[in-house]
Each structure stands twice: as structure tokens, then as C-alpha cells.
N, C-alpha and C positions, 0 to 999 in steps of 0.2 A: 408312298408315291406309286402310279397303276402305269406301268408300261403302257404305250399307244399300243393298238390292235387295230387295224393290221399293221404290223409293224412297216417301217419307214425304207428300209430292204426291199420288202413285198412291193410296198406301192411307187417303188422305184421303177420295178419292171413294166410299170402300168404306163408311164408317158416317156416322152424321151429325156427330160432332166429332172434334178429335184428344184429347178427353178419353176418350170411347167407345175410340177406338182403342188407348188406354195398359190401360184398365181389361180390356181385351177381351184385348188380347195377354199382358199379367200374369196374368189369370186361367185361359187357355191353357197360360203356360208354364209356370207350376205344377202342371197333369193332367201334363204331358210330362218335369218331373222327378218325380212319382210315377208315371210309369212306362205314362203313357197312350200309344196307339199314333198314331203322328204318322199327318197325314190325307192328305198328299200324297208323291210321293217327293222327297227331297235331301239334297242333299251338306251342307247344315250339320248340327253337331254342335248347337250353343247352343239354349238350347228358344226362347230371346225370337227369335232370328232363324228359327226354324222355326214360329213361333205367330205371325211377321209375312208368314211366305210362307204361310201357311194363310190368312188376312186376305186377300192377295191375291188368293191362286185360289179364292176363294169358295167354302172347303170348312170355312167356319169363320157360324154367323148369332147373333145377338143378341135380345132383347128388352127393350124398356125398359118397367122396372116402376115404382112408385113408391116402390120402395123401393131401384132400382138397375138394375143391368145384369144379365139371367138369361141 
């Protein structure tokens, strides 16, 4: 079994919760199986592990609404 990279620590300090960071990277890797163009370069294939390395390298931002995550 391959350890996540960036680990789940790291991409903690990236939003304000690890709830943000579920809802951020689901909603990512859903553009990425409709076909959206990934924002960094890599060798993963899975969208959820390329919408968590986009989290990392800060090529992925948020905003909190009240009615959710935009």
C-alpha cells in the first residue's frame, strides 16, 4: 500500500479544515473526470490523487460562502 503524497498533515496547512480539503479535492476531481485540464504536471493517473497534488502546489484556491465552498 503507497502512502498519499502530499501527505494529509501537509495539505492540512493548505485550507482551514480537513473538511474544506475533502470538499475541495471531490469537487476538483470531478472537473478532472469531465475532462478538465490538470493544473500541474504528474505522473498520477487517479483525479482524487491529482486534485490533492493541485491542493498542495497551490494551483488549486477556495472561497467560503455561506452557502458552501466556491
Amino acid at each position: 500500500m503507497s502512502m498519499v503524497k502530499p501527505s494529509i498533515d501537509y495539505l492540512a496547512t493548505k485550507v482551514d479544515s480537513k473538511y474544506t480539503l475533502v470538499v475541495l479535492a471531490a469537487k476538483r476531481a470531478r472537473e478532472l473526470v469531465d475532462k478538465s485540464p490538470t493544473l500541474i504536471v504528474t505522473k498520477s493517473k487517479k483525479p482524487v490523487t491529482v486534485a490533492l497534488e493541485e491542493v498542495g502546489a497551490d494551483s488549486i484556491t477556495y472561497e467560503r460562502t455561506k452557502n458552501g465552498i466556491k
